[in-house]
C-alpha positions as CSV (number, residue, x, y, z in Angstrom):
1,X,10.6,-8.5,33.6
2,X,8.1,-10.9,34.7
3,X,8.5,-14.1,36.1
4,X,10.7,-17.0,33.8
5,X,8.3,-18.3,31.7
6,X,8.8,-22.0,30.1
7,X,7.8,-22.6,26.3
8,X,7.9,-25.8,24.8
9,X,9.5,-25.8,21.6
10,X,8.5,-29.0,20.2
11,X,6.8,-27.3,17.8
12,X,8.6,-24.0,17.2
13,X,10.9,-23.4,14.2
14,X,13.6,-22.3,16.3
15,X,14.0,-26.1,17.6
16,X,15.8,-26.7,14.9
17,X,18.9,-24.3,15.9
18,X,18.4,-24.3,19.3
19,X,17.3,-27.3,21.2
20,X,19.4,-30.5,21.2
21,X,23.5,-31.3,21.8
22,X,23.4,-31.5,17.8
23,X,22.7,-27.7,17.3
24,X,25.8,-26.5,19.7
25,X,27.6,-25.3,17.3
26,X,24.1,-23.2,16.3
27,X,24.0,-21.8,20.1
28,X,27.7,-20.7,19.9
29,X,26.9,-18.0,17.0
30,X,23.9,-17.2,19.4
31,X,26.3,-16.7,22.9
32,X,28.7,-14.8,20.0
33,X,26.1,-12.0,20.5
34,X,25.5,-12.1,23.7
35,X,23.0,-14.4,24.7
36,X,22.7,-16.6,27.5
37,X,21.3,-20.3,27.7
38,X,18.1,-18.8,29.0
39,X,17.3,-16.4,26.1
40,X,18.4,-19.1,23.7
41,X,15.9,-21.2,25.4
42,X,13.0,-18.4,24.6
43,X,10.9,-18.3,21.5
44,X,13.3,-16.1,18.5
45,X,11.2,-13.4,17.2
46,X,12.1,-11.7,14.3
47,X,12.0,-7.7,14.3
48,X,12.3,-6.6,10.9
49,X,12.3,-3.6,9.8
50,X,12.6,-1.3,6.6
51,X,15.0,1.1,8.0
52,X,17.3,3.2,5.4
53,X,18.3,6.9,4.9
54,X,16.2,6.7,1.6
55,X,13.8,8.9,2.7
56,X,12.2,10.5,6.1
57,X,9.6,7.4,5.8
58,X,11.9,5.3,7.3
59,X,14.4,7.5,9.7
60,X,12.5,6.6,13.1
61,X,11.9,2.5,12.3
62,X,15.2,1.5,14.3
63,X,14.1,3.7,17.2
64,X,10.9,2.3,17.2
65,X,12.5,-1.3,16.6
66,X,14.7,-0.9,19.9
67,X,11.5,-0.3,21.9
68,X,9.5,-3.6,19.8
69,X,12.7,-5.6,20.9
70,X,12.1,-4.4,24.9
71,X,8.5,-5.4,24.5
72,X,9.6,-9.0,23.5
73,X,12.1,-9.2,26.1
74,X,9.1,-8.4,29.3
75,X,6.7,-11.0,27.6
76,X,9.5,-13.7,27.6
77,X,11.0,-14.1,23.6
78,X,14.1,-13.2,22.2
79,X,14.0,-10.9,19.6
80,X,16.2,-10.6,16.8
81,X,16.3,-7.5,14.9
82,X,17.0,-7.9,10.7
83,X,16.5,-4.6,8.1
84,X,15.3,-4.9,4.5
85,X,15.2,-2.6,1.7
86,X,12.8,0.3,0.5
87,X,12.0,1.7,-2.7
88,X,10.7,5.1,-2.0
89,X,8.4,6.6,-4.4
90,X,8.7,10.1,-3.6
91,X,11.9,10.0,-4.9
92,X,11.4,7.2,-7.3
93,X,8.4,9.5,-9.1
94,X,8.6,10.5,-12.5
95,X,12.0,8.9,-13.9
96,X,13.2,5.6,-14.4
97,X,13.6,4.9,-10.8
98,X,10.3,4.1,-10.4
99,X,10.1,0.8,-12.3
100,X,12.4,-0.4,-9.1
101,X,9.3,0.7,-6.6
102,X,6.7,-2.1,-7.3
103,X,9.7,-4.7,-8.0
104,X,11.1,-3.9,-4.2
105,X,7.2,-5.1,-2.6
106,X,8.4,-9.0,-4.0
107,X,11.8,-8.0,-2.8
108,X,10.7,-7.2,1.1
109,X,8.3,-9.9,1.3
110,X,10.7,-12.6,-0.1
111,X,13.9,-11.2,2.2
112,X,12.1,-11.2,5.3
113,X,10.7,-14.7,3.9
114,X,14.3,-15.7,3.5
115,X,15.1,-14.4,6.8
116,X,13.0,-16.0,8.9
117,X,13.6,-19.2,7.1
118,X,17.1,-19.3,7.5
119,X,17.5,-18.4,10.7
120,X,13.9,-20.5,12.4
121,X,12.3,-17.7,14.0
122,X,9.0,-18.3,15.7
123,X,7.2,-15.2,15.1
124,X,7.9,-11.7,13.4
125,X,7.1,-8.2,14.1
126,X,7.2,-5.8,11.2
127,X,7.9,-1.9,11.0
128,X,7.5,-0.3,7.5
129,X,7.0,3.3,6.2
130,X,7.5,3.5,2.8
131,X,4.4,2.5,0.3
132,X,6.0,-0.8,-0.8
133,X,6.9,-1.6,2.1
134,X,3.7,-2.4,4.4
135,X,2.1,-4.4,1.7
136,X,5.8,-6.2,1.0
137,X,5.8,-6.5,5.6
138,X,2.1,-8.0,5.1
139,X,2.9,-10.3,2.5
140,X,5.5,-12.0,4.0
141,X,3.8,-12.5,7.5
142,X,1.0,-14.6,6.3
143,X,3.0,-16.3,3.6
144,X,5.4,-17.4,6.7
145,X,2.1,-18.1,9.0
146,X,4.1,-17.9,11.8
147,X,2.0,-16.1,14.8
148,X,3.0,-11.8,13.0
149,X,1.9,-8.1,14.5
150,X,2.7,-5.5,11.6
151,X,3.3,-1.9,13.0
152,X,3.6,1.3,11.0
153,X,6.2,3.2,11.7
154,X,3.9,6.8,11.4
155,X,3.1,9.6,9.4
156,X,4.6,12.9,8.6
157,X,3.8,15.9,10.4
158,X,2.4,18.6,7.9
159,X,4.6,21.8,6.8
160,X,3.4,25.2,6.7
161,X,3.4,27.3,3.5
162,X,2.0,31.0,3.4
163,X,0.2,30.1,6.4
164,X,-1.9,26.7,5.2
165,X,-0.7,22.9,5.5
166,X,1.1,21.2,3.0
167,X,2.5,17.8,1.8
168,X,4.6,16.7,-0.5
169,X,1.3,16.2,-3.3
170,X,1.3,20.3,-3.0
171,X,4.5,20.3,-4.1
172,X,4.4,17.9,-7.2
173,X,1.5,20.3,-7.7
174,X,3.6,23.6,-8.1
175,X,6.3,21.8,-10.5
176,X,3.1,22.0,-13.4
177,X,2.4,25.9,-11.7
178,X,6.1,26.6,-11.9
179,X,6.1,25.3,-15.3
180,X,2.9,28.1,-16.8
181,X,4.3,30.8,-14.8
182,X,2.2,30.7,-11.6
183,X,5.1,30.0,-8.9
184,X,8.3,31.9,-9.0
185,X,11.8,30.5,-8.3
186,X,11.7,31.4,-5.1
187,X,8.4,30.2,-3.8
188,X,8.8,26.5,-5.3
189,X,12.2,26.4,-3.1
190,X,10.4,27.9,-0.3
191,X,7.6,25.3,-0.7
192,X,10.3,22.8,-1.2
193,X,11.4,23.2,1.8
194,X,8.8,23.0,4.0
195,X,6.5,20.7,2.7
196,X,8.6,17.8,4.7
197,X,9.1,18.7,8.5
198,X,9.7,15.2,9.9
199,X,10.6,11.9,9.9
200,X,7.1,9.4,8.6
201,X,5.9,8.5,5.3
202,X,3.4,11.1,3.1
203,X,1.1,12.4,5.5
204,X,-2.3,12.4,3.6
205,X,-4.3,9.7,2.5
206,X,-1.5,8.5,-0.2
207,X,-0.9,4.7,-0.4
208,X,1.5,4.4,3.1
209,X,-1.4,5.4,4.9
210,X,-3.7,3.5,3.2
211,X,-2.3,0.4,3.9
212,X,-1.4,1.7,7.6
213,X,-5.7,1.9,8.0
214,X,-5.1,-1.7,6.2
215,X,-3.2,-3.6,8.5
216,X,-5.6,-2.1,10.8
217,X,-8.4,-3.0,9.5
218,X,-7.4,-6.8,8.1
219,X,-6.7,-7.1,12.0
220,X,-2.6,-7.1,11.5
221,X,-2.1,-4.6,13.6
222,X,-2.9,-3.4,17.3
223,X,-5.8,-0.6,17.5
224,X,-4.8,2.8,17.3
225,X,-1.1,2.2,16.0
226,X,-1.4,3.3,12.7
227,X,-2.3,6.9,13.9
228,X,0.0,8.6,16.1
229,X,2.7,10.5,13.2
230,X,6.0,9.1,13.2
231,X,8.3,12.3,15.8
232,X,5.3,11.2,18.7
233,X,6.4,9.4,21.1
234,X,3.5,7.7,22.1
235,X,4.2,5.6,19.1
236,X,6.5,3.8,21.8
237,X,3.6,2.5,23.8
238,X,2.0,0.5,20.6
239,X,6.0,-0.4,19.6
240,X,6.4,-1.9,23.1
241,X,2.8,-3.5,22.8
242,X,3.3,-4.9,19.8
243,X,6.6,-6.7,21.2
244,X,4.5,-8.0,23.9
245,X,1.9,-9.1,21.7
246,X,3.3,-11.3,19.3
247,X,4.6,-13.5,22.2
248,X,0.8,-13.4,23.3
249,X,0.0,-14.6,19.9
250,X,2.7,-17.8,20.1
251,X,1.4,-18.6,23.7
252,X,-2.4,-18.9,21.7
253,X,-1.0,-19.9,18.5
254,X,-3.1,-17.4,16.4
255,X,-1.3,-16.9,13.5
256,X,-1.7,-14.5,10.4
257,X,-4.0,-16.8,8.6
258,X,-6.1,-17.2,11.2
259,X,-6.7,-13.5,10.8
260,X,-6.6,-12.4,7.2
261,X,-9.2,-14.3,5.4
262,X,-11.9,-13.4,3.1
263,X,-13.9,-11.5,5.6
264,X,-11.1,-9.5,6.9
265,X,-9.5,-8.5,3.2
266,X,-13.6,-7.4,2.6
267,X,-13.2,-4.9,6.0
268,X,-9.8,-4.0,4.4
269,X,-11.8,-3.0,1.7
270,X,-14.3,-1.2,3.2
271,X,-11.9,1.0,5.1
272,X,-9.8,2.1,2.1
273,X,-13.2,2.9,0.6
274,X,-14.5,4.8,3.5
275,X,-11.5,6.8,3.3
276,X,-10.7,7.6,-0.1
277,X,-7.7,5.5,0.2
278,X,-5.1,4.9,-2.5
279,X,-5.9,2.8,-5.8
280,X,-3.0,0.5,-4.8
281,X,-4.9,-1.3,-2.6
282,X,-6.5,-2.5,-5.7
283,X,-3.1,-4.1,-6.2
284,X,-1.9,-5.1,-2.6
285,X,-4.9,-6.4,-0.8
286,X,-5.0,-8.9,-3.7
287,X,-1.4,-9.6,-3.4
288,X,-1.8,-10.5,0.2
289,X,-4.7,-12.6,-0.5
290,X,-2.8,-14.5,-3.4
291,X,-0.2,-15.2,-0.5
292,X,-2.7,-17.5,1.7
293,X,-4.4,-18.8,-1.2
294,X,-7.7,-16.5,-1.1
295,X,-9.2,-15.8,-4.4
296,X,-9.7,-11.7,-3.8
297,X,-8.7,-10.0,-7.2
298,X,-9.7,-6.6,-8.3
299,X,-12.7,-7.1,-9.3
300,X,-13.9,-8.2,-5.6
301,X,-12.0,-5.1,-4.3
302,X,-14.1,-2.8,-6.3
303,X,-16.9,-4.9,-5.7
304,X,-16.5,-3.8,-2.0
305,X,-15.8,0.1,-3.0
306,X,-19.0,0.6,-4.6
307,X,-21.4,0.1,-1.8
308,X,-18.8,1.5,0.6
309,X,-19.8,5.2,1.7
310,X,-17.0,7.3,1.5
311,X,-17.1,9.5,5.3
312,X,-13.3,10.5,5.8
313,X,-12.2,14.3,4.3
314,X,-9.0,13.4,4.3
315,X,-6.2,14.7,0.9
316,X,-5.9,14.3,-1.6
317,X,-9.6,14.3,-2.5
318,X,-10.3,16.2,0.8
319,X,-9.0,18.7,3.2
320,X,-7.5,16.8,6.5
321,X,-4.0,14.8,7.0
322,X,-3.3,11.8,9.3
323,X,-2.3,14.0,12.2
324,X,-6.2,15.1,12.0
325,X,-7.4,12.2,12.4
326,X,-5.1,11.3,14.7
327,X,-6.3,13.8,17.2
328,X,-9.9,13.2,16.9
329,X,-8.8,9.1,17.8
330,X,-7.4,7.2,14.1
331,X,-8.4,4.4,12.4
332,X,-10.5,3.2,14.7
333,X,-13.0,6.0,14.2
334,X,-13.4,5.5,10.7
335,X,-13.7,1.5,11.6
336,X,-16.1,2.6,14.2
337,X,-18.2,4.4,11.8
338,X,-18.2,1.3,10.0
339,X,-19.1,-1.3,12.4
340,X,-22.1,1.2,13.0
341,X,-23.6,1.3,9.5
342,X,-23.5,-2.0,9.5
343,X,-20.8,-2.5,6.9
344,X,-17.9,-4.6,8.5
345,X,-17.8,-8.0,10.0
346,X,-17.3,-7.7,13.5
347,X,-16.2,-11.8,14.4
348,X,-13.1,-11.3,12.6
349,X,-10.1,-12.1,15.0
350,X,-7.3,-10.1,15.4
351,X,-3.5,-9.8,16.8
352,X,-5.2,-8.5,20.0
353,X,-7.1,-12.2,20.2
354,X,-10.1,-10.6,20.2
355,X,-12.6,-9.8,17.4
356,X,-12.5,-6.5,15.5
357,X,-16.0,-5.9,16.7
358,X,-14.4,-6.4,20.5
359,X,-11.7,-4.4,19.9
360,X,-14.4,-1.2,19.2
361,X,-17.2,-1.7,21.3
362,X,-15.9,1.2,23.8
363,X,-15.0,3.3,20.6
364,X,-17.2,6.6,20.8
365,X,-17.6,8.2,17.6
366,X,-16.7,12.0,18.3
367,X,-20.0,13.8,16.8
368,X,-19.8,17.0,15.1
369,X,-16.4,16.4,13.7
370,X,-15.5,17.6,10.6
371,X,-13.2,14.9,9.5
372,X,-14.9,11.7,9.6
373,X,-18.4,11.3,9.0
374,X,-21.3,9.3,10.2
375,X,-22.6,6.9,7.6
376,X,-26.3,7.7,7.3
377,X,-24.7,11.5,5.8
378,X,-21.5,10.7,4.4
379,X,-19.3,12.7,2.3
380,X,-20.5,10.3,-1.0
381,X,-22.7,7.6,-0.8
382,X,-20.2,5.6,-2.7
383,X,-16.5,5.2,-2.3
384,X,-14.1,6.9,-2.4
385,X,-12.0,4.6,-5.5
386,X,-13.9,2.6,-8.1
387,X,-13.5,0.4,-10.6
388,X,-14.3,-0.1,-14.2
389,X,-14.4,-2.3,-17.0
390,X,-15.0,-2.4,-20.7
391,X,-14.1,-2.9,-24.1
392,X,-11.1,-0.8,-23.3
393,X,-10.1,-2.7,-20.1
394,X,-11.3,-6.6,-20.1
395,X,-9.6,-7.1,-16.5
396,X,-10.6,-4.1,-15.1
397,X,-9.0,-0.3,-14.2
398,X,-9.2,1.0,-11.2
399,X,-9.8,5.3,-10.0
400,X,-9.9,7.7,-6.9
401,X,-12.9,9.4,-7.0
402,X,-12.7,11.1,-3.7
403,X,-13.4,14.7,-3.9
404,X,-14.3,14.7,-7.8
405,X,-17.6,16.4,-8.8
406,X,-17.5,15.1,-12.5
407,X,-17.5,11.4,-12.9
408,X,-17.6,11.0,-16.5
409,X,-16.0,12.1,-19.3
410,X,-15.4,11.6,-23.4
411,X,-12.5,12.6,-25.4
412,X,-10.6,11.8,-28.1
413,X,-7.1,9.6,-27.3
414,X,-4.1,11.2,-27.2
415,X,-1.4,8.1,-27.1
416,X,1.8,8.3,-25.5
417,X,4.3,5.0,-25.3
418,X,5.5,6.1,-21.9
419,X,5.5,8.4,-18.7
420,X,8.0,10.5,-19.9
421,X,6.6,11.3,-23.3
422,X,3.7,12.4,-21.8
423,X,4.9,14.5,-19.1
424,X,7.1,16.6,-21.3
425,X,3.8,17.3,-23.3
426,X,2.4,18.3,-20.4
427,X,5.2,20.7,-19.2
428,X,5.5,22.0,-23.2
429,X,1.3,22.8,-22.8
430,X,1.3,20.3,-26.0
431,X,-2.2,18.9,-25.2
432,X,-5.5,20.0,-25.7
433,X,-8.5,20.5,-23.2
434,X,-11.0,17.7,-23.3
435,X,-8.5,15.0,-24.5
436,X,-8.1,11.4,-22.9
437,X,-3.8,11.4,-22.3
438,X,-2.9,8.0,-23.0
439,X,0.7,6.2,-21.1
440,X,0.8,2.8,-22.2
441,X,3.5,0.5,-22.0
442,X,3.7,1.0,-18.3
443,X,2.4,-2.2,-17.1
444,X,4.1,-4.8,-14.8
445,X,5.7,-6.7,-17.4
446,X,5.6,-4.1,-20.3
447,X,7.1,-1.3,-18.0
448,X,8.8,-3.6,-16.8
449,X,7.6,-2.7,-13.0
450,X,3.9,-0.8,-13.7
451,X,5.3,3.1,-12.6
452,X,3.2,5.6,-10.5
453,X,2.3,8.5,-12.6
454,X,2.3,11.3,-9.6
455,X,4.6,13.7,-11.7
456,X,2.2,13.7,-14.2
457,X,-1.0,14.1,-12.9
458,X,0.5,16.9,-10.7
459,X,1.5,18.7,-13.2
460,X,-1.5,18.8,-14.7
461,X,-3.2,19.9,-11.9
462,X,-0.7,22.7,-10.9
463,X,-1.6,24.2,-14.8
464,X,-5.1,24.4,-13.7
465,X,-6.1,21.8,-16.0
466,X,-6.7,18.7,-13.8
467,X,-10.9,19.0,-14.6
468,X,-10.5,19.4,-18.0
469,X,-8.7,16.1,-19.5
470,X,-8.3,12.5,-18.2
471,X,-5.2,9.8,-18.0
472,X,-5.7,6.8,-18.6
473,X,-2.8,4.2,-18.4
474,X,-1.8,0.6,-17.8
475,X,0.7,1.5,-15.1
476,X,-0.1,3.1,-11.9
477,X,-1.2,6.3,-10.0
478,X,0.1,7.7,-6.7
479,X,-2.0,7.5,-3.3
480,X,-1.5,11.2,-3.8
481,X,-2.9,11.3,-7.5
482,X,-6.3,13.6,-8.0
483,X,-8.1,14.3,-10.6
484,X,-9.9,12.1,-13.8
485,X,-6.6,9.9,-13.9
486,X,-7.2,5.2,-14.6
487,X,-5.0,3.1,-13.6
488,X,-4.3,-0.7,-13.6
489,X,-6.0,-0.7,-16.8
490,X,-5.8,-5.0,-18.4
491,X,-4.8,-6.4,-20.0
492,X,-1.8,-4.3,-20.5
493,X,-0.2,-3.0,-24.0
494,X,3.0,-5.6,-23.3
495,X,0.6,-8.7,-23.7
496,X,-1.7,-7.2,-26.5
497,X,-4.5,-5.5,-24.5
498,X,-7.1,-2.8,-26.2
499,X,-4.7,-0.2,-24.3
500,X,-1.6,-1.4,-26.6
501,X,-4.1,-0.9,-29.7
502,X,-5.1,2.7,-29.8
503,X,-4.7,5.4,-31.7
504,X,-4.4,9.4,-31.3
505,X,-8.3,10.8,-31.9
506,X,-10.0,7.2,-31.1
507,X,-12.9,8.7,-28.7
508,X,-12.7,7.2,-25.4
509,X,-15.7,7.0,-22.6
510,X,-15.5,6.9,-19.4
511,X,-18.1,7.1,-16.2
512,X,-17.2,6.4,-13.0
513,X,-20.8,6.2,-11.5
514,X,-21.9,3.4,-14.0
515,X,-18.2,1.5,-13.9
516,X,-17.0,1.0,-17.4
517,X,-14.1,2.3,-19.7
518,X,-15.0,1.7,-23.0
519,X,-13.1,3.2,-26.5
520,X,-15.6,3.5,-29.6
521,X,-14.3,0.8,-32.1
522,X,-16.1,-2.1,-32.9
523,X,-14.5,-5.8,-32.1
524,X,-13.7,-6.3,-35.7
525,X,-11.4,-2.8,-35.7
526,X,-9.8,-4.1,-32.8
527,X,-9.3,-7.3,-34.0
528,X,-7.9,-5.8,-36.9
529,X,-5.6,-3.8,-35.3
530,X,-4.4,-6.3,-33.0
531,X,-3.1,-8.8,-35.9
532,X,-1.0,-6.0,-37.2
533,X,0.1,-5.5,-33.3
534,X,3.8,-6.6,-32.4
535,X,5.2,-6.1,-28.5
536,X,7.4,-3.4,-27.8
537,X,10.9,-3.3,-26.1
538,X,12.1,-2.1,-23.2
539,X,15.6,-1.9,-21.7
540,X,15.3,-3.9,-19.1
541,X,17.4,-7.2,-20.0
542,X,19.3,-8.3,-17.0
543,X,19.4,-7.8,-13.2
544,X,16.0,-8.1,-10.9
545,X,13.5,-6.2,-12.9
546,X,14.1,-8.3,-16.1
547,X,13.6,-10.9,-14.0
548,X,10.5,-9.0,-12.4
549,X,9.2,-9.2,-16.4
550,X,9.6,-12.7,-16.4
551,X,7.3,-14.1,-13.9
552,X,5.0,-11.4,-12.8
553,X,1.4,-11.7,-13.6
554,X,-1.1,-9.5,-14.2
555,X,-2.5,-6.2,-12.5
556,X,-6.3,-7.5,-11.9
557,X,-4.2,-10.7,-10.0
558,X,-2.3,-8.0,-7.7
559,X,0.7,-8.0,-9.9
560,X,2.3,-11.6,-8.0
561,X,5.0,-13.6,-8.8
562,X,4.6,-17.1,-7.8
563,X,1.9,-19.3,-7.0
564,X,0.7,-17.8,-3.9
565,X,-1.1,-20.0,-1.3
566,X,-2.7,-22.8,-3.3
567,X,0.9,-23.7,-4.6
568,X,1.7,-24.6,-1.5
569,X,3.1,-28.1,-0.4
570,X,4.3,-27.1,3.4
571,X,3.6,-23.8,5.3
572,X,7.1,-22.3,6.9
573,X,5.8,-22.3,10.3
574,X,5.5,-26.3,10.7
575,X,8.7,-26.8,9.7
């Protein structure tokens, strides 16, 4: 450790437990665990983390907290290490569990909220691996404003199966070939086996790493620490950076809404395009917007993905994992890329206190790669997720693209009132080629908690059939999710949207290159149909996702809970 280095807490939040002969009985709990007058006198940083024994996403955070804590300590703060909870979807997927995943994003962001409030911390580093949780991480940092660094906590290395890579989205995939015939017994427990190696979240492009690129991208998070998979090491040098960073960022008081604002959530954006990222940014980048009081919903999100060349071959949609691109030097090579076509804005700030167009400048693009391309030939000229809108969905729907060589398609509905009604159709072969599956009743309120649809989809696919029907639903899709398969759709069945009004053999349209989702009745039928309309039930009628139902709004909003940013009367950090 450096010299002692004095900082005036006149303005900190941690004054108010730590500073004056009326908080002594707030310093004693502080000496209880160790800490002298001098540390007690440093700025508190909170280290939270989302580590659990849920799921390998999440085994290596505490390691990597312990070296985040030592990086505080050389730059002069006090750090003060906290856990919250995860919802993991991998095992959440395809059964009731899943209406907990969405639910535990408000969850995070509001305990690390409550947290930090309670305690007057000065500034926050966040580790999280699981889907929920980076967005949840995010979410409270600028809704806290005090000066944050977010750091993911890595990817999953890939297993090995008959001699090619494979993640967890190839074994969803064999279920559905298991299910006609085309697996044995003894190969899905094989696969089973292997398709998870190591500790760190789903190692393709699924939504962990999507928001990883994110917090890269919105300027959250140091340069190259989304990358390196989570058994590295060298994941300790941008833990221990990202300790001695956020002090950096008290020192200049920079703070998290200083860095995400319009601009950056647009460069967010453009990297999840770029990359054929999940279609839950559609939901999260709005969510963190909502928390600063930036109007960014998802129609402005897929306003970005349609002009965005798509240029990273990374799975589903492609061939290459986050280890691959990894090697050939991370995010910032697909940022790089960016900046280069002229598609980012290069004067946002970041956690480094430079501008993201500073941070890259000595970036070399690595031609002749075969993982990220150039711009001027991408892999699509457009991006890898879209949006849509029509008669069928008012506030929009949002679908991955990435890799698909058919973009539109017609069929007749086949209606289903929930996931599971569905999938056992699917594994009984009880649908018919050229059919538009139908999940409704899946939303945020109406699910209540708007499920991922992974077991599903897979399925599907692993029958050989992913090409040859669509999904449609007002609930959601897995990062991991291929194939003709519309999420988000709004308004959702619960609160009387056209998706709640369908019926089996209505002839539904959709084309991803024009944008719009449309099903062929005329406004009169559907207001017919919609007086004779009456909500459905759900079993959901006490505990925290009925009260989820009760105040969560709407998917094209980013799913939120409260008022967000403009509801705002004081700001936590000038307590």
């Amino acid at each position: 450790m450096g010299a002692e280095k004095k900082f005036d807490k006149s303005k900190l939040p941690s004054r108010h437990t730590t500073v004056g002969p009326e908080r002594a009985p707030h310093r004693s709990y502080l000496h209880a665990m160790g800490l002298g007058d001098d540390e007690i006198a440093q700025p508190l940083i909170g280290v939270a983390t989302t580590w659990n024994e849920a799921a390998p996403c999440n085994i290596s955070l505490s390691r990597q907290a312990q070296v985040v804590k030592r990086g505080v300590e050389h730059a002069h703060g006090t750090p003060r290490e906290f856990t919250t909870i995860t919802v993991t979807d991998g095992i959440a997927m395809g059964h009731e569990g899943m209406k907990s995943s969405l639910v535990s994003r408000e969850v995070i962001a509001d305990s690390v909220e409550l947290t930090m409030r309670g305690h007057c911390y000065d500034g926050l580093v966040g580790l999280a691996g699981c889907d929920k949780s980076l967005p949840g991480m995010m979410m409270a940092m600028v809704r806290l404003n005090v000066p944050s660094v977010f750091l993911y906590g890595g990817s999953i290395l890939p297993g090995t199966f008959k001699g090619r890579d494979v993640t967890v989205q190839d074994l969803f995939e064999a279920v559905g070939q298991h299910a006609v015939g085309e697996m044995s017994d003894e190969d899905l427990h094989l696969l089973e086996c292997m398709a998870c190696p190591s500790a760190g979240s789903c190692g393709a492009q699924f939504t962990a790493n999507t928001m990883a690129c994110v917090s890269e991208a919105i300027g959250l998070a140091l340069p190259h620490s989304a990358g390196a998979p989570a058994p590295y090491e060298i994941r300790d040098t941008y833990a221990h950076k990202s300790g001695e960073a956020v002090m950096n960022l008290i020192g200049m008081n920079l703070r998290p809404r200083d860095i995400v604002t319009r601009k950056s959530l647009e460069n967010a954006a453009r990297v999840v395009a770029a990359t054929g990222g999940s279609t839950n940014a559609g939901l999260h980048l709005p969510a963190i917007a909502h928390e600063c009081g930036i109007d960014f919903d998802l129609h402005d999100v897929c306003d970005i993905f349609r002009d965005t060349p798509y240029i990273a071959d990374l799975k589903p949609g492609g061939k290459y994992v986050a280890k691959d691109l990894f090697q050939i030097g991370g995010v910032p090579i697909v940022i790089k890329a960016l900046i280069e076509g002229g598609y980012m804005h290069t004067d946002c700030i970041t956690v480094t206190g430079k501008t993201i167009g500073e941070n890259h400048e000595a970036i070399e693009f690595p031609e002749g790669n075969k993982i990220v391309y150039p711009v001027s030939n991408p892999i699509t000229p457009t991006g890898g997720v879209v949006g849509l809108r029509g008669n069928l969905a008012p506030e929009g729907a949002i679908v991955k693209v990435a890799g698909m060589e058919k973009q539109e398609f017609t069929g007749p509905a086949r209606v289903f009132e929930c996931e599971e009604d569905c999938f056992a159709a699917v594994q009984a072969g009880k649908y018919e080629d050229g059919e538009v599956l139908v999940i409704r009743n899946e939303g945020p309120k109406g699910g209540p908690g708007m499920r991922e649809m992974l077991s599903t989809t897979a399925a599907i696919y692993g029958q050989g059939r992913g090409d040859k029907v669509a999904l449609i639903t007002d609930g959601r899709f897995s990062g991991a999710t291929r194939g003709f398969c519309i999420g988000h759709v709004g308004p959702e069945a619960a609160v009387g949207g056209p998706i709640g009004l369908l019926k089996t053999g209505d002839m539904i349209s959709i084309d991803a290159v024009a944008g719009t989702i449309s099903v062929d009745l005329s406004d009169e039928e559907l207001d017919a149909r919609r007086k004779d309309w009456k909500p459905g039930s759900h079993n959901y009628n006490a505990g925290a996702i009925w009260r989820y139902a009760q105040t969560v709004g709407s998917a094209e909003k980013g799913a939120v809970c409260h008022p967000g940013g403009k509801g705002e009367t004081h700001v936590y950090a000038d307590i």
